[in-house]
C-alpha positions in Angstrom: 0.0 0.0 0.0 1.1 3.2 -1.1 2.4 5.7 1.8 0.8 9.0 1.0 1.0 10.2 3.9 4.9 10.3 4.0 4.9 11.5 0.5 2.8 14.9 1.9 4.9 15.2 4.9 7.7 15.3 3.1 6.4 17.6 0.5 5.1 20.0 3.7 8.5 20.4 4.8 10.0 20.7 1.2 12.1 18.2 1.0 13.1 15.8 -2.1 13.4 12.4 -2.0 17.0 12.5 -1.8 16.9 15.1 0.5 15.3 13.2 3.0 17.2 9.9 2.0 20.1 11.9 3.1 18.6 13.3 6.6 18.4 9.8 7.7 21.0 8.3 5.7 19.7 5.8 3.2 19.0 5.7 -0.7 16.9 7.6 -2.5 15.4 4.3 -3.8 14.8 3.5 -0.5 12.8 6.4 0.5 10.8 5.7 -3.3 10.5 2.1 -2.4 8.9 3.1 1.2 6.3 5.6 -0.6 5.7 3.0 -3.1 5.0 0.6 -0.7 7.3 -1.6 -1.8 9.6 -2.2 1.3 8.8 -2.0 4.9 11.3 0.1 6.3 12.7 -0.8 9.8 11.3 0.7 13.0 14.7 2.4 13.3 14.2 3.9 9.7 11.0 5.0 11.1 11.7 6.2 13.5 14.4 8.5 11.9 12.2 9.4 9.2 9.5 10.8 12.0 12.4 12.4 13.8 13.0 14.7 10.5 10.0 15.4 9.4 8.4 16.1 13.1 5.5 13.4 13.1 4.9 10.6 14.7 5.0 6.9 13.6 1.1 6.8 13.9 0.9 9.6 11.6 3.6 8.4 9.4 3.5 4.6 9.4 0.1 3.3 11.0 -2.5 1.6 8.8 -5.7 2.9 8.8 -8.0 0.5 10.2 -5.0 -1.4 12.1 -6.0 -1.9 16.0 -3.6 -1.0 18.9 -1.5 -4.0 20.1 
């Protein structure tokens, strides 16, 4: 499933791809891949990733729907 949500936080604090790949030190294709939905990115790339673009991992990386553990 497709991670808009990333894609928009990124874009709110005007940021590339790359530019984020950078912040939190891994590929641009891995960033891609993550908006894609084609990898699940660790909870320590998450984690990161929130860090930099000031959100959480619920507003970031939880599915909508999905219950609390």
């Amino acid at each position: 499933m497709k991670n808009l949500r990333l894609k928009s936080a990124r874009a709110g604090k005007d940021l590339s791809q790359q530019e984020l790949a950078d912040l939190v030190g891994v590929s641009r294709q891995t960033i891609n891949a993550i908006e894609k939905g084609d990898y699940n990115p660790t909870i320590r790339l998450c984690l990161a990733i929130c860090h930099v673009l000031g959100k959480t991992l619920d507003e970031l990386f939880w599915e909508e729907g999905d219950e609390a553990p």
